[in-house]
C-alpha positions, -999 to +999 in steps of 0.1 A: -421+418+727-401+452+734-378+444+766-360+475+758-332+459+737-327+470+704-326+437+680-331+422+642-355+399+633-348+380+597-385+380+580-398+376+543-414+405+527-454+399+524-464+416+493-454+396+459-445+360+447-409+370+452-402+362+485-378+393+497-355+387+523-362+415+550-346+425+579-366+444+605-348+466+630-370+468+667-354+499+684-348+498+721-376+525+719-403+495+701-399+515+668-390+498+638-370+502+605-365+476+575-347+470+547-336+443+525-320+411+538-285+404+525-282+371+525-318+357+516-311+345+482-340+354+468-330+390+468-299+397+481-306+427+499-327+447+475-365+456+480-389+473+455-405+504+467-434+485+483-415+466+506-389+495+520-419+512+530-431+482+550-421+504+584-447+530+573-477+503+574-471+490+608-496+517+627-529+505+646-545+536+635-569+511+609-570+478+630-596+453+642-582+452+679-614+438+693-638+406+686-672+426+672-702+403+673-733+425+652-703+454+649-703+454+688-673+446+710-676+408+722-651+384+740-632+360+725-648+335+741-685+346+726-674+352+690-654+321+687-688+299+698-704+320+675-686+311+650-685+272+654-721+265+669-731+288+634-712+263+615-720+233+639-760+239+632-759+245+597-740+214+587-765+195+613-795+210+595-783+216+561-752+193+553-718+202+552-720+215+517-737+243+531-708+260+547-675+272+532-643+292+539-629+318+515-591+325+523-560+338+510-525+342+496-517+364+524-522+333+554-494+318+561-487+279+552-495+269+587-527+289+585-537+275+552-528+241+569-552+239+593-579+257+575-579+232+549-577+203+570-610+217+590-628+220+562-618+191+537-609+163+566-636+173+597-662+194+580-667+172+552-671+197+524-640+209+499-655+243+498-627+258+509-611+285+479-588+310+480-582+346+464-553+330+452-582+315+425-579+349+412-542+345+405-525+317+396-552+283+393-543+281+354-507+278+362-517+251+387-542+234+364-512+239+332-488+222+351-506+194+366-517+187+328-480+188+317-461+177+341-484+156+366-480+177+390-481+216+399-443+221+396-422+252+387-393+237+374-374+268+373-356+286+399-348+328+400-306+315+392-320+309+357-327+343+349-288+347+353-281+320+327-303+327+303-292+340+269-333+347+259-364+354+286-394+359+273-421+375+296-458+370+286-484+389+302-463+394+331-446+433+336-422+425+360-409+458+362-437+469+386-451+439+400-420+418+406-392+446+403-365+424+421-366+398+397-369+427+368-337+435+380-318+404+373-331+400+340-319+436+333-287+426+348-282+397+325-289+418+292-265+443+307-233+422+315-240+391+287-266+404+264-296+380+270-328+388+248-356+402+262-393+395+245-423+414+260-456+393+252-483+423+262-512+441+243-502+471+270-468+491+264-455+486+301-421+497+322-413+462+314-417+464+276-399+504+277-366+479+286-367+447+261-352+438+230-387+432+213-423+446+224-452+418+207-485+438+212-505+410+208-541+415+205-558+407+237-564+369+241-544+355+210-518+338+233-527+304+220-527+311+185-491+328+189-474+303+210-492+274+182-475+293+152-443+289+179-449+250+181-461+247+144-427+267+134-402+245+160-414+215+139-414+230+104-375+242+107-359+210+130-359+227+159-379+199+179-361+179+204-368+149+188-348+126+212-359+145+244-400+144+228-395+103+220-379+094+253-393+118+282-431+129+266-460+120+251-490+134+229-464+152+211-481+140+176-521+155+182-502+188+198-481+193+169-510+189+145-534+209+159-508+233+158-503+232+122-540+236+116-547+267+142-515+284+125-507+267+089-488+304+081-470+333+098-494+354+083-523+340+096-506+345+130-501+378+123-533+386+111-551+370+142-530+385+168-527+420+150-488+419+149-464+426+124-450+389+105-412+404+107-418+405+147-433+376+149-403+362+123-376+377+148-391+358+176-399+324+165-364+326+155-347+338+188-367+307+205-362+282+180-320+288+178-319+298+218-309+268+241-310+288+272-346+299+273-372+311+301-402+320+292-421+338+325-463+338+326-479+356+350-518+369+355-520+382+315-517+345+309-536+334+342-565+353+346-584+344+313-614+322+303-591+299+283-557+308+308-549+269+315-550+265+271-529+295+271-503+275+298-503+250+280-490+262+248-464+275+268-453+241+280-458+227+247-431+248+233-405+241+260-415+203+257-408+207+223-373+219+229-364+197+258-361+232+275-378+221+314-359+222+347-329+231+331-300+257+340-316+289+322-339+272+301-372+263+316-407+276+321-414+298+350-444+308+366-443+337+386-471+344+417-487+372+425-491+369+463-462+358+487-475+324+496-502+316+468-476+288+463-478+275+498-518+275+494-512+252+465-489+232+487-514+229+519-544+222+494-561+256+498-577+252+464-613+236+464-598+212+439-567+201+454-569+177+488-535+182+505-496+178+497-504+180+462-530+149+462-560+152+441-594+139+441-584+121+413-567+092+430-589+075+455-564+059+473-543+090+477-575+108+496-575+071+515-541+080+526-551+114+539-577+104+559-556+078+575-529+102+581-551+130+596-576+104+617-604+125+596-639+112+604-656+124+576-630+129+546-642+146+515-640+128+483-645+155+457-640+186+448-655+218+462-669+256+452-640+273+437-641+311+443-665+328+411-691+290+424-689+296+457-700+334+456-728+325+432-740+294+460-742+317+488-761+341+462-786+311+458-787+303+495-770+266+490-739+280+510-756+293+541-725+300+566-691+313+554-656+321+569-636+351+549-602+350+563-573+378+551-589+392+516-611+412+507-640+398+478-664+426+481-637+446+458-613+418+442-643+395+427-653+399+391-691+409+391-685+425+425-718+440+430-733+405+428-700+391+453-719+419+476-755+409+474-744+371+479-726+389+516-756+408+517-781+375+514-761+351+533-773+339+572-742+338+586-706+353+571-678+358+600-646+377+588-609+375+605-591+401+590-564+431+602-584+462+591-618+471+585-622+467+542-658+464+522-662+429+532-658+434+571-688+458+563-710+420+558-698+401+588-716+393+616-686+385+639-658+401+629-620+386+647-591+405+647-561+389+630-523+394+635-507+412+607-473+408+593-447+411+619-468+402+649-471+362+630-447+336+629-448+307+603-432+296+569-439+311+533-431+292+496-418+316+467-425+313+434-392+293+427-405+263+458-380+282+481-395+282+514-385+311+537-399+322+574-420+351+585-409+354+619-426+376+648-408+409+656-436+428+673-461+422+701-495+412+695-518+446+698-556+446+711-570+408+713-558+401+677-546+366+669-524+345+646-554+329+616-542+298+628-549+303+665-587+312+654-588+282+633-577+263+664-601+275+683-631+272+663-620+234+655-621+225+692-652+243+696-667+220+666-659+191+686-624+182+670-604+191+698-580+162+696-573+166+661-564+203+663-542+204+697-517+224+681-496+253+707-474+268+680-467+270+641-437+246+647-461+223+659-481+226+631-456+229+603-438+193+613-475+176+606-478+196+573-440+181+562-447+149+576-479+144+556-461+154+524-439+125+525-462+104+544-467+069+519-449+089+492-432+067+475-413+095+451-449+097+432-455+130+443-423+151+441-438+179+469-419+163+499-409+181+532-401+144+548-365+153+561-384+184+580-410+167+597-384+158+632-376+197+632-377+212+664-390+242+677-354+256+678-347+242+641-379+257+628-370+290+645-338+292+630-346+277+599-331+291+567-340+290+530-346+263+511-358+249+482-383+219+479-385+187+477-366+183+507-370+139+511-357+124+540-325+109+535-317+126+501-304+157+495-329+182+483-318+200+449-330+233+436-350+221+398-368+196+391-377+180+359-343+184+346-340+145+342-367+137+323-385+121+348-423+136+358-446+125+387-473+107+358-482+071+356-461+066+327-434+090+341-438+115+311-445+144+304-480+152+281-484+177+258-516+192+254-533+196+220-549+233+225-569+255+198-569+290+197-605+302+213-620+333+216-623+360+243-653+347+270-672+383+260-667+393+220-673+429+220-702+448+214-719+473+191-726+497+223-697+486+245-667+488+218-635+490+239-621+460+256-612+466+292-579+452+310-573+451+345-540+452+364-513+462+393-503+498+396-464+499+407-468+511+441-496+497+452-507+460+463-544+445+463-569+463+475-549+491+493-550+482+529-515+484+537-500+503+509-529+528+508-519+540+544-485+549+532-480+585+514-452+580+495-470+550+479-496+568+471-478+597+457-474+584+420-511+577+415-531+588+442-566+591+423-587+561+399-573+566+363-584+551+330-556+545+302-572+557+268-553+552+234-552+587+218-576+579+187-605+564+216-601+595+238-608+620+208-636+600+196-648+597+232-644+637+235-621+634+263-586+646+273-568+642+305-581+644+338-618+644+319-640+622+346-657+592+329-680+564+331-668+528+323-699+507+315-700+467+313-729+446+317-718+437+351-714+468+365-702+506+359-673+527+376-662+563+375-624+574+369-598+597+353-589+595+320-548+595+310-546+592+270-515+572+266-499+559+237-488+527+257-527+517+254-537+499+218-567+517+202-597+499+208-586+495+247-581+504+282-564+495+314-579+505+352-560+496+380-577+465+404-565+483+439-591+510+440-616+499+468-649+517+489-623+533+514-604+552+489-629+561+465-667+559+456-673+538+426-638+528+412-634+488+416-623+470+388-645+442+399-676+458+394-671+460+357-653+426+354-661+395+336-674+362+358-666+335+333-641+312+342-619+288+327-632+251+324-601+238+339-590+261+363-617+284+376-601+316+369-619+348+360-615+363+332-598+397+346-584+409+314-614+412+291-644+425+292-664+447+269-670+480+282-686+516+267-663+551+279-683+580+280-680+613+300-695+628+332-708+660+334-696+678+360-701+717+374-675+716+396-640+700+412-633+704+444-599+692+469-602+689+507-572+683+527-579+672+560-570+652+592-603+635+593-613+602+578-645+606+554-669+591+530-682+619+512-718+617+501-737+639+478-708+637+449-705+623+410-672+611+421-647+613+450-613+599+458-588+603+484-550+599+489-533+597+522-508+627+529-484+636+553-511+645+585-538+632+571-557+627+539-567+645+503-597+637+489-606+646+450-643+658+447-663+664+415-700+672+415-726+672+390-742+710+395-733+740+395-704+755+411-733+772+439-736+737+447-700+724+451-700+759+475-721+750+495-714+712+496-678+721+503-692+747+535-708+717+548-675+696+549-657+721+565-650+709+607-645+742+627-652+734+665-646+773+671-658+792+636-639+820+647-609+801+637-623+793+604-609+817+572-635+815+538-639+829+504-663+829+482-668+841+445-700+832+434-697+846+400-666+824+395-682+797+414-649+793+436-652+786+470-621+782+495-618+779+532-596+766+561-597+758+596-568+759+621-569+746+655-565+760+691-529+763+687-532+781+650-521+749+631-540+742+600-566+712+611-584+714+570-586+729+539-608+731+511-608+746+476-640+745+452-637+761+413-649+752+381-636+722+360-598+724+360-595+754+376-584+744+405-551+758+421-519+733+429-524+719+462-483+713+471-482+742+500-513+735+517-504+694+516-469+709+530-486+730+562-504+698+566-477+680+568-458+704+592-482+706+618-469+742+628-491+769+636-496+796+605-475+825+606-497+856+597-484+861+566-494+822+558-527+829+571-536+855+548-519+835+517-537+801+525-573+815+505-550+815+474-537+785+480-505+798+470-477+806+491-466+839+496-430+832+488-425+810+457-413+774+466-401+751+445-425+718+436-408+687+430-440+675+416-458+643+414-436+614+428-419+597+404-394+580+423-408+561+450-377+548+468-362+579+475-391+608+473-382+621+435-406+642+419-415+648+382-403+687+382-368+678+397-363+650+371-372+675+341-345+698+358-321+677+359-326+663+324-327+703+312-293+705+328-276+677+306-288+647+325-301+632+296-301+595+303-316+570+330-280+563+341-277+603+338-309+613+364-296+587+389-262+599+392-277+631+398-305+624+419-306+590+429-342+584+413-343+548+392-309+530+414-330+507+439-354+489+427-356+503+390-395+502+387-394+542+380-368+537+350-394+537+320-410+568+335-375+585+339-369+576+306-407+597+295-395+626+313-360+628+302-371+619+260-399+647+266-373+669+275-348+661+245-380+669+222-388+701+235-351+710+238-349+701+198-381+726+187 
């Protein structure tokens, strides 16, 4: 698309549930800069650290440019009939049962369109899931239990009003920092509340007005002492419960029974009674409420239960669709909300119809001309896996995730690849599951797709195309396309554009809607192509004829038979796994700040990685002593699904009796360090959803002889190692090695690593009484090509100056040469330290300088350096630095 003229393109961010505005700046010279888009009103401008580095994750030096058929170049032509005459046979041999698709967040709502429609109105099967299963399905299954239908009724406006938000299971500092932002804004300039729901001390809970460390999984029984204590003091809405709901009655007693006292409440969810006093209080006297769930809620064996006693509470109070009082789920993925939309779920049909209204699916199948229209519901995500494991699912499409890494029980997800005839993957990069497919199709990545995205508040935003299409890679819904028309369906999927395909989609939402369904794009479904280029904003339902309006529910009036809401009678339950004698801790799973899924894009990006670049464990002080570990000790984390190696970091943030390991860490960043090989497989009844927050796990150390650290330009799987990890760095990469032996070993290990076309140009040192090892290799012109440094357990020198000569891709000077066996430099340089900062490339060391010289607040370090002003996600660990300071000031 570069003609030579610089330009910007108005886009939406692809990373979270927010829905960022971006603008992306093509230079006359093709390269491209992006920042925050001022008048999307989603954000206003601002972007969290992950999405001002967008730029940065735009290089072809990972991607799948060519069709691979048996990981061999092929044409399009071949792997596409690949592809569909797979498919075409098994369903002819084996039904269509035995053939499913597993998609993602990440498609786009055309994409998910047409996948969907493939599958559910042409193949005949509703095996057809998403990793968006893993995310947000109790919401869905909540709200449809509620309110009839999966509606958010809030919108992001109400986090402005509100005089109380109360956040469960949901730190929205790091993984939706935008919205963090306006909730900070609104205690700032009018005081509103803030209430933390988490077991975990997060950046979220370092900046609220009351932290409730629930014990894991007691959400229920807290939010049933909130219901129980609404009625006990008046605070019901008794009009708004006798007109607009029903089931009130059976909620309210059950209630009563699963939390007669505070005390019981506090005794089952391990909290104090005057905390739990302060915030039934603040909820029962607050009209403007929000209460914001996200995955601590979600991603649970009993996470719809846990929705529902949400609802009930803001049923109880009339508080639904209301300016700043309403519930508000909040998504993980940037279009897990137009998957929902689309029906990308196995138990959803499309445009919000379910299975559970015959004549609904009847209207479907009219609408779409679909010969063999499925009539029930399919193999949601944790199902599916296990089929294809038993060989009932014989053929299966993985489009844009990754579920080698991001499934619980992972290292069963990889057997089931392993064992199944036929799995095809379209995808940008290479991950752990392109390692199963047997035709592999490369797939446009953000800014090289067009087509339409929903946010978690129903406001539906374009991604628009700013950059050519590189190698053969094409848009998901292109290869969809294709593959249809190959299975014969060629009339039905004669689509030439996203525009094309997006007027259907709208049409069939209001298609013989009668106002039953309140998802309804009808006055959308005329738009042209030059309309749906320039199309802006918007919040749903959008009818023909009416004008659209940004909440819904605010009337009273819900999408049921009866036009009422229901509450849901729901019992506190207990965790899926109870621990266990030899497996005593309880292990959570969750997003680091800089990071997003499994690391393909944010992995490639330095900066990103610069505030965590290896696998850490977050230990409670008391487990880590009895343990025998302190930080940076290497451990084992043992469930009975799995085991992974990390890092420990003793925290107080972490209750005893727990721990936290990041989800991102995946095969191409480190060797045995995915959450999902430890994670629990049980699923909710309702929903589907994994428990990702639970499971029960034994800590124990490694013993290692040695650590080594190679810095190099070359991409690697090291082999022969207890553990490895790796960070990308300016120039290239540095990888974190540990070995069992003895330091001899790690020498020679490390020897064997080292690439030196022309060994003349290689420098090395050994001391084998110390068991240190260290060596370098420049290239022709002098430049230092690799490095790599061997010693005993934490002896290992700081790595800053050799990352830096990496980084400048100068040749040595001599006196450099001669320095780089110490890893030092010769003259002392100052170390801004680990990254603290992400936005603008603030270290640790230059915070702790800056606090030392009287910057002794947040506001205080980012007048002075900048570090904590954009997106804010950095502010609690500021605030570490800067009260660590103070201390040692004071002594």
């Amino acid at each position: 698309m570069s003609d030579g003229q610089a330009r910007e393109v108005r886009t939406t961010c692809p990373y979270c549930g927010v829905g960022c505005g971006v603008l992306a700046g093509v230079a006359a010279d093709g390269s491209v800069s992006v920042r925050g888009d001022p008048e999307h009103p989603a954000n206003a401008g601002k972007l969290c650290s992950k999405g001002a580095a967008l730029a940065e994750t735009l290089g072809l030096g990972q991607r799948v440019l060519t069709p691979e058929i048996g990981r061999k170049p092929a044409t399009w032509e071949d792997a596409l009939d690949k592809v569909a005459n797979t498919f075409s046979r098994t369903i002819a041999e084996h039904g269509p049962d035995a053939v499913a698709f597993y998609v993602s967040g990440q498609l786009l709502t055309e994409d998910y369109y047409v996948a969907n429609k493939l599958m559910k109105g042409f193949i005949g099967s509703a095996n057809i899931d998403t990793n968006s299963r893993l995310c947000m399905a109790s919401s869905v299954a909540g709200h449809k239990r509620a309110f009839g239908e999966d509606l958010v009724p809030g919108v992001y406006e109400d986090f402005d009003l509100a005089d109380l938000i109360v956040l469960v299971g949901s730190n929205t500092a790091w993984c939706h920092p935008i919205l963090h932002q306006r909730m900070r804004a609104a205690r700032d300039r009018s005081g509103t509340r803030i209430v933390v729901i988490d077991p975990r001390g997060t950046a979220t809970s370092a900046e609220c007005d009351l932290h409730l460390a629930l014990r894991p999984g007691t959400d229920v029984q807290l939010f049933n002492g909130l219901l129980a204590h609404l009625v006990r003091t008046g605070a019901v809405d008794a009009d708004y419960v006798a007109t607009h709901t029903t089931g009130f009655d059976a909620a309210a007693a059950l209630a009563a029974a699963d939390a007669p006292a505070l005390e019981r409440v506090a005794e089952i969810c391990d909290l104090a009674t005057g905390d739990i006093e302060r915030f039934y209080a603040w909820f029962a006297t607050t009209q403007r409420t929000v209460t914001v769930y996200s995955q601590g809620v979600n991603q649970s064996a009993h996470g719809t239960d846990k929705v529902n006693a949400i609802l009930n509470c803001h049923l109880a109070t009339g508080r639904v669709g209301k300016p700043g009082a309403s519930p508000f789920s909040v998504t993980g993925q940037p279009n897990a909300m137009g998957g929902r939309e689309v029906g990308g779920l196995a138990n959803q049909l499309a445009a919000h119809i379910g299975f559970d209204d015959p004549a609904a699916a009847d209207s479907v199948a009219r609408f779409w001309r679909a010969p063999s229209m499925v009539r029930s519901a399919g193999l949601k995500a944790v199902d599916m896996f296990e089929a294809i494991s038993d060989g009932q699912v014989k053929a299966l499409l993985v489009m844009g995730t990754n579920p080698a890494v991001s499934m619980p029980n992972a290292r069963r997800v990889r057997e089931a690849l392993r064992r199944c005839d036929f799995v095809a993957v379209a995808d940008v990069v290479r991950t752990d599951t392109t390692a199963f497919a047997d035709v592999l199709l490369p797939a446009a990545a953000w800014g090289e797709k067009d087509g339409t995205v929903t946010n978690s508040e129903r406001r539906i935003s374009r991604q628009r195309r700013f950059l050519p299409l590189p190698g053969e890679s094409r848009p998901d819904w292109w290869i969809i396309t294709e593959v249809a028309r190959r299975m014969g369906f060629a009339d039905a999927f004669a689509y030439a554009s996203p525009a094309e395909i997006f007027r259907e989609h709208a049409a069939l939402s209001a298609f013989e809607n009668d106002g039953g369904r309140l998802f309804d794009l009808g006055a959308l479904k005329e738009t042209g192509d030059a309309g749906y280029d320039d199309l802006q904003p918007f919040h749903w339902p959008a009818r023909e004829g009416k004008s659209g309006g940004e909440r819904v529910l605010g009337d009273g009036r819900f999408p049921t038979a009866g036009g009422k809401a229901r509450f849901v009678a729901v019992r506190q339950e207990g965790p899926a796994l109870p621990a266990e004698p030899t497996r005593p801790l309880v292990l959570n799973t969750g997003r680091l700040r800089d990071q997003w899924h499994t690391m393909t894009r944010t992995g490639l990006v330095p900066l990103l990685m610069a505030n965590a670049p290896e696998p850490v464990v977050d230990l409670a002080p008391a487990d880590a002593a009895a343990i025998g570990v302190t930080d940076d000790a290497l451990v084992s984390v043992d469930s009975r699904f799995g085991n992974v190696r990390a890092k420990v970091r003793v925290t107080r943030t972490q209750r005893p009796g727990e721990a936290f390991l990041p989800m991102h860490w995946s095969g191409r960043f480190a060797a045995r360090a995915a959450a999902g090989l430890v994670s629990n497989p049980a699923t909710d009844p309702h929903s589907g959803q994994p428990e990702l927050k639970h499971v029960p796990v034994r800590i124990v150390p490694e013993t290692i002889g040695w650590e080594g650290l190679l810095i190099t330009r070359r991409d690697l799987r090291p082999t022969g190692l207890v553990h490895w990890s790796r960070a990308t760095v300016d120039g290239g990469w540095a990888y974190r090695l540990t070995g069992g032996e003895t330091p001899d070993q790690g020498v020679l290990l490390a020897r064997g690593l080292v690439d030196a076309a022309d060994r003349n140009r290689l420098i090395e040192y050994t001391d084998r009484k110390s068991g240190t090892f260290r060596a370098a290799a420049l290239d022709r012109d002098g430049v230092l090509a690799e490095a790599v440094l061997v010693a005993a357990p934490r002896q290992l020198p700081e790595a800053a100056w050799l990352l830096s000569l990496l980084a400048a891709g100068e040749p040595l000077s001599d006196i450099e040469r001669r320095a780089l066996l110490s890893g030092r430099p010769p003259v002392p340089q100052p170390d801004i330290g680990r990254i603290v900062c992400s936005c603008f490339a603030i270290g640790e060391s230059q915070i702790a300088a800056a606090a030392a010289a009287g910057a002794m607040s947040v506001a205080a370090i980012g007048k002075a350096l900048q570090a904590g002003t954009n997106c804010g996600s950095c502010r609690a660990e500021i605030r570490e630095i800067v009260d660590e300071n103070r201390l040692q000031a004071a002594e």
